[in-house]
N, C-alpha and C positions, 0 to 999 in steps of 0.2 A: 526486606527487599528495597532497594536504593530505588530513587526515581528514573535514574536512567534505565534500571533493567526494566522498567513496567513501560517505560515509551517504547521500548526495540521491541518488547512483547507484542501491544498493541499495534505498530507501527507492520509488525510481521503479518498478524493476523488480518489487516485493512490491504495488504499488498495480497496475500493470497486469494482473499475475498475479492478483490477487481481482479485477477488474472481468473479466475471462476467466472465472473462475469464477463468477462470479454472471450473466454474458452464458449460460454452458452450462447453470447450475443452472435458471435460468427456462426456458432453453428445453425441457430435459427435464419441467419441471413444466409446462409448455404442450403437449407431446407426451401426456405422462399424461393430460392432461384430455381433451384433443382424439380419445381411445386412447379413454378411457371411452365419453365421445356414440356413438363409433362403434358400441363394443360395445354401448352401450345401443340404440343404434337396431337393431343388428344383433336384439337379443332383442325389439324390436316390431314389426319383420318378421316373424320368426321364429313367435310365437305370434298372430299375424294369417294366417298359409299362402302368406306372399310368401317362400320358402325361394329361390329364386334373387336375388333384391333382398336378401336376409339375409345370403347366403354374400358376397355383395358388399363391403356394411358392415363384418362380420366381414377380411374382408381386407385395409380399412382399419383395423381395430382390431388387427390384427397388425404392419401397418408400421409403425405409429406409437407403438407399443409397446415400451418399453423393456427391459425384463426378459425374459429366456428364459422365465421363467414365465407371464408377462403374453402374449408372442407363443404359445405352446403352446397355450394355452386358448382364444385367438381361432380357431387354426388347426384344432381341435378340431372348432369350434362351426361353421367354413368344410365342415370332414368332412361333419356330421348333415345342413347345411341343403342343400348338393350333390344327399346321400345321399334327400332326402327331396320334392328336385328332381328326382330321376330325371336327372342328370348323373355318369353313373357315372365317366365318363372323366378330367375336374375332378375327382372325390372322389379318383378313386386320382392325381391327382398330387400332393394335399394331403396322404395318406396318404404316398407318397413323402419330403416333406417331412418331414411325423413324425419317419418309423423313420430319416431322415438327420440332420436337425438338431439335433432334440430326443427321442431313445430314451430318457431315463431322465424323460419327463414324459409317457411312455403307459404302454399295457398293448401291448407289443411281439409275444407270439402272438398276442392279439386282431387288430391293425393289419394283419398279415401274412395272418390268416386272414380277413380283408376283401377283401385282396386278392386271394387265389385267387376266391372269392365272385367278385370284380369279373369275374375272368377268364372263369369258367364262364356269367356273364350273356352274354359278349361270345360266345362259341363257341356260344351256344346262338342265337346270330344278335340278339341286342342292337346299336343302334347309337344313341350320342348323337344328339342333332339338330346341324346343321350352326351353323345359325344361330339363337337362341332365342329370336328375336323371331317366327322363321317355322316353328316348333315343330311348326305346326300340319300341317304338308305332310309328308308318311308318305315321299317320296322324299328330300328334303334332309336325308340322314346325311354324319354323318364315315364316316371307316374302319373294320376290324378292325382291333382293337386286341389281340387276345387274345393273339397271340404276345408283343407286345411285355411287355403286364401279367402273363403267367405266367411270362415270364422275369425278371423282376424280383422276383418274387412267390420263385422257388427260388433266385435271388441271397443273399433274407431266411435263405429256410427251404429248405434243401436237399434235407433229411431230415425234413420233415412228413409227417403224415399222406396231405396233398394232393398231395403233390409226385411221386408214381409216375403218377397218374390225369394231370396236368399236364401231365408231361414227355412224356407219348403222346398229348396233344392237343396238342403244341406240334410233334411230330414229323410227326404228320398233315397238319397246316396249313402245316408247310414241304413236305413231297412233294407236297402239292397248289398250293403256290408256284413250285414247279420249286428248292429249294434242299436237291437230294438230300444233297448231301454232309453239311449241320448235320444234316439229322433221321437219318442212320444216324449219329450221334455221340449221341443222344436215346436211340436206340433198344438202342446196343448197352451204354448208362450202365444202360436199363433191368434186360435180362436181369444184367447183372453184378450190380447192388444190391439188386432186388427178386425174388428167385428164388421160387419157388412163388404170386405174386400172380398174378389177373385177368392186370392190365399185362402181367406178364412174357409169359405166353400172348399175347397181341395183340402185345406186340412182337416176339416169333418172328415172328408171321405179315407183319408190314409190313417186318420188315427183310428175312427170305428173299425176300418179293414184289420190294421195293424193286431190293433186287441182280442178283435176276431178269430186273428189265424191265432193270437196266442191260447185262446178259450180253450180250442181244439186240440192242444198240445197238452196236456194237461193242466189244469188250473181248480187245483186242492181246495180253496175255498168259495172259487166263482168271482175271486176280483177282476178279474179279465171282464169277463163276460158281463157282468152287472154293469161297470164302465162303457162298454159296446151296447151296448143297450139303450144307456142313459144319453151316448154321441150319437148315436143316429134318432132314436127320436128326437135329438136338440136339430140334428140335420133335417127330417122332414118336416118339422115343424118351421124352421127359420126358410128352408126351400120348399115348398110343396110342391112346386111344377116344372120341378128339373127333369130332367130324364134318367137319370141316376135314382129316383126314388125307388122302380120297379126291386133293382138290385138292391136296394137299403131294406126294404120290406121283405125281401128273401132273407135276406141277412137276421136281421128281428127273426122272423118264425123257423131258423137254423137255431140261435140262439135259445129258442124254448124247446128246443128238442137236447140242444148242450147240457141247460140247465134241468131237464128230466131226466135225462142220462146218468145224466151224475146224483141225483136223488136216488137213480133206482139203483144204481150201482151201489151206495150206504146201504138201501133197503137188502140188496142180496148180501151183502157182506155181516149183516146184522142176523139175517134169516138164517145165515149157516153157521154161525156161531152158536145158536140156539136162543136168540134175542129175538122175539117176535114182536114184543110190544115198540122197542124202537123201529122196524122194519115196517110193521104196519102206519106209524104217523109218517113214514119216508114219503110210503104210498099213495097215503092219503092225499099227503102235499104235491102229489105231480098229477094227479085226478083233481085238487081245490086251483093249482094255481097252472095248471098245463093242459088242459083235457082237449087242446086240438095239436099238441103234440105226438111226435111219432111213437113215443114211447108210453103212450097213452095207456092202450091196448095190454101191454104186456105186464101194466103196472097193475093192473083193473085184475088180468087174470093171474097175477102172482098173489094177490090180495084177497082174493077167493080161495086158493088153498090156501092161505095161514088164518084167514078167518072165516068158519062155514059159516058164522051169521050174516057177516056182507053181503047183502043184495045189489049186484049192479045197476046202474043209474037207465031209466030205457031208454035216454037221449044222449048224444055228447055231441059237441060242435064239429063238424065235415074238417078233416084232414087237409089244409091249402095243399097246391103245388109248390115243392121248393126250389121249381128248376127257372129261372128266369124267364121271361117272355120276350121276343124281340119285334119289333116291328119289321112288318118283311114291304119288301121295296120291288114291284112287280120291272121286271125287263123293260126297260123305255122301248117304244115303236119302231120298226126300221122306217127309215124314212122313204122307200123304193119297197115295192115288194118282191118278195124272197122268188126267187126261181127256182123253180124242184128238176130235178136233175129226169128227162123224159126216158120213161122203158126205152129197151134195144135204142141206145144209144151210145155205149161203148163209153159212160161215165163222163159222156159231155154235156156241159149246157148247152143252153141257147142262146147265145147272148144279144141282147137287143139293139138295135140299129140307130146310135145315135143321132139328132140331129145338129150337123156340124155344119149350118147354116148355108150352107151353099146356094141354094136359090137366092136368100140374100143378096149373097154376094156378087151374084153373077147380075143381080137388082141392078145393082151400086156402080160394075163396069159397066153396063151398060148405057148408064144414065150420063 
């Protein structure tokens, strides 16, 4: 190949490479323009109080935007006009966007402390509208969102300030979901990380509950239960003089009646099999480690038939009440005494003769 064919070659290739770049250079300077209108229309929305028509514009002036700096500041301006639409749910996926794309073109605890914000609107029974043409109608919402937004929210910020308060309204909203297992994962992050807060107090109390109602449900080997046991004695121990203890102490002496239950329950099951000797140390064990349990009684006299040499015990410790106590709150005083409706009176009062100052008054003109 001669020299001149290698210059036309090269010479072809450096021509179509600049017409490539002046094809992309235009276009990006047509993207910038078309970037601006948008943002510019997005700010005459904007300060006209068309904030949903605004965030709109704005998120064309992000697409069409070349620069990470240029997209940041559109997606900004999408945040306030949301924010000011009462589009909470929209704001925090742009807020998402932020603290994912572009973290080092915000103020990052600011964004994240938005977001809890966002979260606490939603638990506090906030819900977008559905549709935002039909804004108008009080039943056409989205979902709750709140689990989803305050877990996102302690993805940011683990260890914020918010994030003890969060993680026990995210716990709550899953035991009322039915998704027992995640919120005791919530609950037991709480007591671990946040020891002597509010939180940690409350999540004592939701996790022993939680384990509690699971005991009752069936639980084959007693890890429920043993677990419940172990959170509320850590609860009245670290609270002693809450008012909540009454119930925590009910709780405990439910519990040893769960755990007799379920010993006696092996014991019948072993008894009619024709297994005596394991049925009898079932017995045993809810008589050595139960005996002011409900299931006491029936263990003691099951255990008399399979052994005539067992002699019952002549003591056993008094049965509690398992039913809570409450303090009762006597009627405050009327502050007038009451008037009783007088016989043959055809179900009238009397009503008393106020003094409406008049002598007073008649003082004062004349003086």
């Amino acid at each position: 190949m001669n020299l001149f064919l290698l210059n036309k070659i090269n010479f072809s290739r450096i021509t179509v490479f600049s017409i490539l770049l002046f094809a992309v250079s235009n276009y990006l300077q047509a993207n910038e323009a078309e970037a601006n209108l948008a943002y510019k229309a997005g700010l005459e929305q904007y300060a006209a109080g068309n904030y949903y028509p605004a965030a709109k514009k704005f998120l064309d002036a992000e697409l069409l935007a070349d620069t990470p700096t240029q997209k940041a500041e559109a997606l900004k301006e999408v945040v306030n006009s949301y924010r000011k639409a009462k589009m909470y749910y929209k704001e925090f996926e742009c807020v998402e966007r932020l603290l994912n794309a572009y973290p080092s073109f915000i103020d990052f605890s600011k964004m994240v402390e938005r977001e809890y914000e966002i979260g606490d609107e939603y638990y506090h029974g906030y819900r977008d509208p559905e549709f935002w043409a039909l804004r108008w109608v009080p039943w056409l919402t989205g979902p709750d969102r709140a689990v989803e937004i305050y877990e996102k929210a302690l993805k940011h910020a683990p260890f914020a300030s918010n994030a003890p308060r969060a993680k026990l309204r995210v716990a709550v909203l899953l035991i009322e979901s039915n998704k027992i297992d995640k919120a005791l994962v919530y609950l037991r992050e709480i007591i671990k990380q946040y020891p002597g807060t509010i939180e940690c107090k409350y999540a004592y109390l939701e996790l022993g509950n939680a384990l509690f109602q699971l005991s009752q449900k069936g639980d084959g080997d007693g890890k429920y239960n043993r677990e419940a046991v172990e959170v509320f004695t850590a609860f009245l121990a670290a609270y002693p003089k809450e008012p909540e203890c009454d119930y925590v102490r009910k709780c405990l002496l439910k519990s040893k009646d769960i755990n007799a239950q379920r010993l006696l329950g092996m014991a019948k099951f072993y008894n009619r099999i024709g297994r005596s000797e394991p049925a009898e140390r079932y017995l045993n064990d809810v008589l050595k480690q139960y005996p002011d349990s409900i299931e006491a009684d029936k263990s003691e006299e099951m255990l008399t038939k399979i052994d005539k040499t067992y002699v019952p015990e002549g003591f056993r410790p008094e049965v509690e009440s398992r039913i809570q106590s409450f303090r009762q709150i006597p009627i405050p005083p009327e502050a007038s005494a009451t008037m009783v409706v007088p016989e043959n009176s055809d179900g009238k009062w009397l009503l008393p003769i106020k003094d409406l100052g008049l002598e007073k008054k008649d003082d004062k003109t004349s003086k």
